[in-house]
Short mmCIF file of the C-alpha atoms (twelve columns), coordinates in Angstrom:
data_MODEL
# 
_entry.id   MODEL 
# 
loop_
_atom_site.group_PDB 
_atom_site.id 
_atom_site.type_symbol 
_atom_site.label_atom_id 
_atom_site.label_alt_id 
_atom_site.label_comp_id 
_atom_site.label_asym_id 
_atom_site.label_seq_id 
_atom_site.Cartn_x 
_atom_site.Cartn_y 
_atom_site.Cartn_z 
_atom_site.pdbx_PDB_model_num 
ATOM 1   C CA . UNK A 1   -61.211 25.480 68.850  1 
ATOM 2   C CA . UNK A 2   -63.230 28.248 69.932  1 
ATOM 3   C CA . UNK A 3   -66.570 29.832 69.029  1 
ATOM 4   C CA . UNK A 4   -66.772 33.376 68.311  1 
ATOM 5   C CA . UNK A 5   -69.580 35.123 70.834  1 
ATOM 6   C CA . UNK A 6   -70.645 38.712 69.603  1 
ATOM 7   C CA . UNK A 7   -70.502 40.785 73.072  1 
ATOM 8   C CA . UNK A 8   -73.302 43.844 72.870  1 
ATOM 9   C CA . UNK A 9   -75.294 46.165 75.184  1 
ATOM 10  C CA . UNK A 10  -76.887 45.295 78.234  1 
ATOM 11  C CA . UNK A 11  -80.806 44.531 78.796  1 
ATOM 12  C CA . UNK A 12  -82.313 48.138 80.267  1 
ATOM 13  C CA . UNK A 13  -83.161 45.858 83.078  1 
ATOM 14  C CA . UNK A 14  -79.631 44.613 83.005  1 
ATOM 15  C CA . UNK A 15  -78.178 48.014 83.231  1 
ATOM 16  C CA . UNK A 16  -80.472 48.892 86.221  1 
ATOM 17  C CA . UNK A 17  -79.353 45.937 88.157  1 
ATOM 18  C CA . UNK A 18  -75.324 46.677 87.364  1 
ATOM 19  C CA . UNK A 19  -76.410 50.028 88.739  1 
ATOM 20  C CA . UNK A 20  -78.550 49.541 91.526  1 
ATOM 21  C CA . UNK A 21  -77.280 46.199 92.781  1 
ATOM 22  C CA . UNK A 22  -72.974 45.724 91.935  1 
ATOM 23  C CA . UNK A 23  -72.856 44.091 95.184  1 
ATOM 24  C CA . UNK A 24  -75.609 42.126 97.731  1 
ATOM 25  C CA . UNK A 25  -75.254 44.968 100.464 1 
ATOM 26  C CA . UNK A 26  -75.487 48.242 98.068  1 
ATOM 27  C CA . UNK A 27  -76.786 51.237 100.588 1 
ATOM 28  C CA . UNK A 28  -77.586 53.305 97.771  1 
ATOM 29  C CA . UNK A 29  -80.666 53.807 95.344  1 
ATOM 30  C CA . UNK A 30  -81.655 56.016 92.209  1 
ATOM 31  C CA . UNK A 31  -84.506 57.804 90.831  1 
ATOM 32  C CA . UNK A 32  -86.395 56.470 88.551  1 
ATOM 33  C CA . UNK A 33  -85.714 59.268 85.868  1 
ATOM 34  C CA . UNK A 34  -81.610 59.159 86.313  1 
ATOM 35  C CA . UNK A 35  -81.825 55.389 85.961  1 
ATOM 36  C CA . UNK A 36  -83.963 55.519 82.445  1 
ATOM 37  C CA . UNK A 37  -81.404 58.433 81.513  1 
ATOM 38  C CA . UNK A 38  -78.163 56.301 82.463  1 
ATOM 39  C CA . UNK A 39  -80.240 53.600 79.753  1 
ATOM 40  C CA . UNK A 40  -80.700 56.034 77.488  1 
ATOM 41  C CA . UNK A 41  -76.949 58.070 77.392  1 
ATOM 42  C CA . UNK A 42  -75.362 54.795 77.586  1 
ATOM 43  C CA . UNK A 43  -77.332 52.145 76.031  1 
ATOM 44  C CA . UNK A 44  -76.399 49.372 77.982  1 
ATOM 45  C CA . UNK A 45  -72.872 49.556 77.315  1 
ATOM 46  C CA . UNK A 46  -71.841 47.971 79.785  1 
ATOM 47  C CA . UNK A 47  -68.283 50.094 80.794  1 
ATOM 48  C CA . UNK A 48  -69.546 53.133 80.435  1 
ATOM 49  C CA . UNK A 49  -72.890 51.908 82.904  1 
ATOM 50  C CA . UNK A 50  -69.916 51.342 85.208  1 
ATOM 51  C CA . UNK A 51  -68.250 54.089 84.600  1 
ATOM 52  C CA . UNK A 52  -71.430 56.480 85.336  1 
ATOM 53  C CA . UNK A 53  -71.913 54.493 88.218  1 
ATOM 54  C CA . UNK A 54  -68.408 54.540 89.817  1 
ATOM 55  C CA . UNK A 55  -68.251 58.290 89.402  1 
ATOM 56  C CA . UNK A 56  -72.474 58.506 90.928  1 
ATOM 57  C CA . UNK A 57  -71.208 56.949 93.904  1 
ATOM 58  C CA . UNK A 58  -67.652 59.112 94.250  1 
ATOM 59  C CA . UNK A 59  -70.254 62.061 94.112  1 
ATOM 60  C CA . UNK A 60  -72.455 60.689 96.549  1 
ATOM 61  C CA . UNK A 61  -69.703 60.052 98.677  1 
ATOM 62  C CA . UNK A 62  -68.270 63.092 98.652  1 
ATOM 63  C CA . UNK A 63  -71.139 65.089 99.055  1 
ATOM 64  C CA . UNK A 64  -72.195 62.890 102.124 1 
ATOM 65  C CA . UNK A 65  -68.930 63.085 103.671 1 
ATOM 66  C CA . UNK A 66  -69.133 66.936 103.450 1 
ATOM 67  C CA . UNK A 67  -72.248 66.917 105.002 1 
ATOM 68  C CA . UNK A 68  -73.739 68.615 101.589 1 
ATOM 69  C CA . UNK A 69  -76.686 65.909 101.458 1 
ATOM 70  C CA . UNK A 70  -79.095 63.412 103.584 1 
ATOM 71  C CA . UNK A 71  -77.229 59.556 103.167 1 
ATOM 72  C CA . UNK A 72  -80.805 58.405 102.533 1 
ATOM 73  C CA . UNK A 73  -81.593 60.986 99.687  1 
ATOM 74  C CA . UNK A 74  -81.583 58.588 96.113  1 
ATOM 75  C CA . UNK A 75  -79.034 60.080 93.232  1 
ATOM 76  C CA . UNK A 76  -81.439 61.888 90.623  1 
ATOM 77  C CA . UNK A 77  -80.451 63.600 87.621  1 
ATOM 78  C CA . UNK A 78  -78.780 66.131 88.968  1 
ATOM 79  C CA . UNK A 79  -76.407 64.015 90.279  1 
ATOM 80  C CA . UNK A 80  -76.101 62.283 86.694  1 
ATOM 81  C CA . UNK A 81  -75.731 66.130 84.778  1 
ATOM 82  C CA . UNK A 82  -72.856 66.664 87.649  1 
ATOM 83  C CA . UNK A 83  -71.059 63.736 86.499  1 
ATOM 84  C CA . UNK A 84  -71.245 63.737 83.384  1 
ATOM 85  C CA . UNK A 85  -71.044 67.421 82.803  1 
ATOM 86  C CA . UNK A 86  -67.680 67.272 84.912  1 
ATOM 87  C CA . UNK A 87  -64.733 67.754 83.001  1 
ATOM 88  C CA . UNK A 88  -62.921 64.597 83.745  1 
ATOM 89  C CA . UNK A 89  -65.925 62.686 82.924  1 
ATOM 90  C CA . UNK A 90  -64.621 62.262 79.370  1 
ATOM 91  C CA . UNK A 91  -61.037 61.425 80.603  1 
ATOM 92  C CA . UNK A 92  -61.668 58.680 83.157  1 
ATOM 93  C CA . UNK A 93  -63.868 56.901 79.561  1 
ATOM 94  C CA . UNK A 94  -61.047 57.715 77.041  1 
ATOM 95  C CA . UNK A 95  -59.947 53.739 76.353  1 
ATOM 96  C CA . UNK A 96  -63.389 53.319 75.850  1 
ATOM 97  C CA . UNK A 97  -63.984 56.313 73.538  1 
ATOM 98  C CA . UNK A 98  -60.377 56.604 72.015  1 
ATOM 99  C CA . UNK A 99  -61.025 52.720 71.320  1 
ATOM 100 C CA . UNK A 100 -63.845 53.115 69.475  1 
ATOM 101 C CA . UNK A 101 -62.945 56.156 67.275  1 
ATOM 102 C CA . UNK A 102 -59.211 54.390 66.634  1 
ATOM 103 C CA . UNK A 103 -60.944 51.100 65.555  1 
ATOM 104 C CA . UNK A 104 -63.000 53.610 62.989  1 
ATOM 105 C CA . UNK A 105 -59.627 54.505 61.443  1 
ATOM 106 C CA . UNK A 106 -59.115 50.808 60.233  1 
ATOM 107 C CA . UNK A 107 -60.542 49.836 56.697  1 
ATOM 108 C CA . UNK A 108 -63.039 50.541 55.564  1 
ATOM 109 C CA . UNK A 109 -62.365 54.437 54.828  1 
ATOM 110 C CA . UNK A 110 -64.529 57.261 55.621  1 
ATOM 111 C CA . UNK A 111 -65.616 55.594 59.369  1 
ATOM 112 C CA . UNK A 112 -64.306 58.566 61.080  1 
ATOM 113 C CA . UNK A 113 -66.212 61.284 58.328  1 
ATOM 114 C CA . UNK A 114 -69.457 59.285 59.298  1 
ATOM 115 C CA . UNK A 115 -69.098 59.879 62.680  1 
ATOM 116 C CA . UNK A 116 -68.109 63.624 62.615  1 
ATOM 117 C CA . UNK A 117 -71.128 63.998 60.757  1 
ATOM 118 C CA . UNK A 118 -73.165 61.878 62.869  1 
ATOM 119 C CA . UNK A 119 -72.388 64.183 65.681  1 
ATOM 120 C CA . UNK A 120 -74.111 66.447 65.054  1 
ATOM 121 C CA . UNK A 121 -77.304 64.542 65.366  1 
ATOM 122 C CA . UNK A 122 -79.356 61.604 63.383  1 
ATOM 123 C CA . UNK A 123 -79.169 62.105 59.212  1 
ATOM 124 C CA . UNK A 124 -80.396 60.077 56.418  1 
ATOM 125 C CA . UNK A 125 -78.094 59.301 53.521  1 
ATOM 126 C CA . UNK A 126 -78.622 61.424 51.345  1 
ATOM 127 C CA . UNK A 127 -77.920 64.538 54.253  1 
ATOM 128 C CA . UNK A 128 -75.132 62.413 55.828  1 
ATOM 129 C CA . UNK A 129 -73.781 61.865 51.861  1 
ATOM 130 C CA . UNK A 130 -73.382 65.524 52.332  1 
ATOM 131 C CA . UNK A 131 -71.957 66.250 54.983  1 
ATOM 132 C CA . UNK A 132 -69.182 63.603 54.950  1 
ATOM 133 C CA . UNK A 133 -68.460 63.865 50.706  1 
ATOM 134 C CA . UNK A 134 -67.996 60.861 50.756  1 
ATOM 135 C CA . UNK A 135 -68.712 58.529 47.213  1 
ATOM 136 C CA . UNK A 136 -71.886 56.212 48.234  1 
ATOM 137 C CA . UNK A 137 -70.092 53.094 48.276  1 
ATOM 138 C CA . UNK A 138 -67.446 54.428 50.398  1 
ATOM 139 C CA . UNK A 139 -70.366 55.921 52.413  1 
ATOM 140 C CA . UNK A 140 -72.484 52.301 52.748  1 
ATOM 141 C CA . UNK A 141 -69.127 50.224 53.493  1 
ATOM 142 C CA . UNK A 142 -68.335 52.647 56.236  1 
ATOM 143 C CA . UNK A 143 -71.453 52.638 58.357  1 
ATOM 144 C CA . UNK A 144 -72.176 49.314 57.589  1 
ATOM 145 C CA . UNK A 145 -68.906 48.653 59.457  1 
ATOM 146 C CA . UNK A 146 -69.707 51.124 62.407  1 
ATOM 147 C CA . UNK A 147 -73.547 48.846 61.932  1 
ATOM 148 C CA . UNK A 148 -71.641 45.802 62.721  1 
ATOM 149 C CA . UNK A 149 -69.414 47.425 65.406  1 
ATOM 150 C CA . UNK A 150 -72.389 48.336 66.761  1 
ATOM 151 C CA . UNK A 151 -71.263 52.260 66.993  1 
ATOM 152 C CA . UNK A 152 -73.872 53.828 65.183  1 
ATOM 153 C CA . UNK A 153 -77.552 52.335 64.476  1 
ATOM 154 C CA . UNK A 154 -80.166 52.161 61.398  1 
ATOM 155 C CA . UNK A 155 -84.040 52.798 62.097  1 
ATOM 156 C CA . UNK A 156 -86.785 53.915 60.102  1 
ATOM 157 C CA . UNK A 157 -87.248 54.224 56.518  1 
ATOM 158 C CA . UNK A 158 -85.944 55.328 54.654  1 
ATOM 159 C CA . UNK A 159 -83.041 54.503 56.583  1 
ATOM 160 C CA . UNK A 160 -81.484 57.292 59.222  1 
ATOM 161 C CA . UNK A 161 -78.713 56.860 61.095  1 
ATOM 162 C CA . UNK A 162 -77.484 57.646 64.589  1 
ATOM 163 C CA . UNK A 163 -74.977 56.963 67.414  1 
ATOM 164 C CA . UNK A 164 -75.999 53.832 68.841  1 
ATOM 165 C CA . UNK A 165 -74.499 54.983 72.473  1 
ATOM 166 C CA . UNK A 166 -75.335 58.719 72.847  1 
ATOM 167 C CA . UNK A 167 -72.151 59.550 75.141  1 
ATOM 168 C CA . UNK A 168 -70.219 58.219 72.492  1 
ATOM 169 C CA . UNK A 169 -71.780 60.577 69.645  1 
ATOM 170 C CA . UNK A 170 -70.890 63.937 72.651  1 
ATOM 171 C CA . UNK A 171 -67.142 62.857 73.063  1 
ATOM 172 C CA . UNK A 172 -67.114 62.823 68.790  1 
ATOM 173 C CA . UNK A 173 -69.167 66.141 69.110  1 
ATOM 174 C CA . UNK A 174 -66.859 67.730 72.133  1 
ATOM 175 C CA . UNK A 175 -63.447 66.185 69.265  1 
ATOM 176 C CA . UNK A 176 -64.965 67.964 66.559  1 
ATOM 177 C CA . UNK A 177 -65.763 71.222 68.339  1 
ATOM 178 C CA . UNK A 178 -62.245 71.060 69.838  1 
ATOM 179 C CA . UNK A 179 -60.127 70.053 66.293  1 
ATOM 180 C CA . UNK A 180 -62.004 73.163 65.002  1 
ATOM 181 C CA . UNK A 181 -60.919 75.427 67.401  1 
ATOM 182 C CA . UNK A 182 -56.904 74.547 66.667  1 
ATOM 183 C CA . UNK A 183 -55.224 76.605 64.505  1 
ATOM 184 C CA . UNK A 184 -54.448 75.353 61.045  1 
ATOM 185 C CA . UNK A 185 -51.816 73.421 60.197  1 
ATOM 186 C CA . UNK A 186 -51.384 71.375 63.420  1 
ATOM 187 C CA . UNK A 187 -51.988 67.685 63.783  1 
ATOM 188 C CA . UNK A 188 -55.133 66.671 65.169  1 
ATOM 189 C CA . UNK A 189 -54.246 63.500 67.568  1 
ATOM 190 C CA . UNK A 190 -56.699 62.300 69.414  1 
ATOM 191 C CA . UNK A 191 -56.154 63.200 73.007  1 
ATOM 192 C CA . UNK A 192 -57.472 62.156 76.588  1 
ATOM 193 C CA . UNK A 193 -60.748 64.130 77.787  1 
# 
């Protein structure tokens, strides 16, 4: 027999350590600020703190081997906003983000509605009831399944919801932005960024 475990975010502390320490010998260190905004954009999720951090030290790399920076200098934010604004950022995460916004197809409906809407930022009910026109029960069983899946997160009261991982709530944002943009009448499948 086997016991289910529920598998969530990393510690911030965690996250600093899978960052600053994957192995006993790691040469290279971070600045304060880029580590608390690695916390922050990925929430401890633990692939995409890898991810950010594989691509960090491919840019460090790089740049060192191209004589472009000082081996000693730490990677700041700059180096983060290079990463993350590059455009195959997106495409190197898409089984984690094409994952997640499948899995928001399954039952219960109106997942994916919550999210578009979501995108554009933290709403309330009553605003996200209107953006997504969605019936309220529809509306509650979907983000109480994206709750549980630990996509999007509940504070304050009365309740407002958000993205629980905030590079997860730009690829919907960057999906939306580019569905829009397609001419009507074509299919919108989701595609690799």
């Amino acid at each position: 027999s086997i016991k289910p475990r529920k598998v969530s975010f990393l510690s911030p502390a965690a996250t600093r350590r899978l960052l600053t320490q994957p192995a006993e010998d790691f040469p290279l260190d971070y600045t304060p600020d880029c580590l608390a905004e690695i916390v922050r954009l990925t929430h401890g999720q633990p692939y995409l703190a890898q991810l950010i951090g594989q691509n960090l030290v491919s840019h460090f790399n790089r740049q060192a081997g191209e004589g472009e920076r000082d081996p000693e200098q730490p990677l700041a934010l700059e180096d983060l906003r290079a990463v993350i604004d590059s455009p195959s950022f997106f495409e190197d995460g898409a089984a984690y983000f094409n994952g997640v916004w499948k899995q928001a197809e399954d039952a219960p409906a109106g997942q994916q509605a919550v999210l578009l809407a979501l995108a554009e930022g933290p709403a309330e009910g009553e605003r996200l009831a209107r953006l997504t026109g969605l019936p309220e029960a529809e509306q509650n069983a979907a983000l109480q399944t994206l709750i549980d899946h630990d996509v999007v997160s509940q504070f304050g009261e009365p309740p407002h919801y958000c993205f629980s991982v905030e590079l997860m709530r730009r690829w919907v944002e960057r999906r939306r932005a580019s569905d829009q943009a397609q001419p009507i009448g074509k299919t919108n499948q989701p595609k690799n960024r």
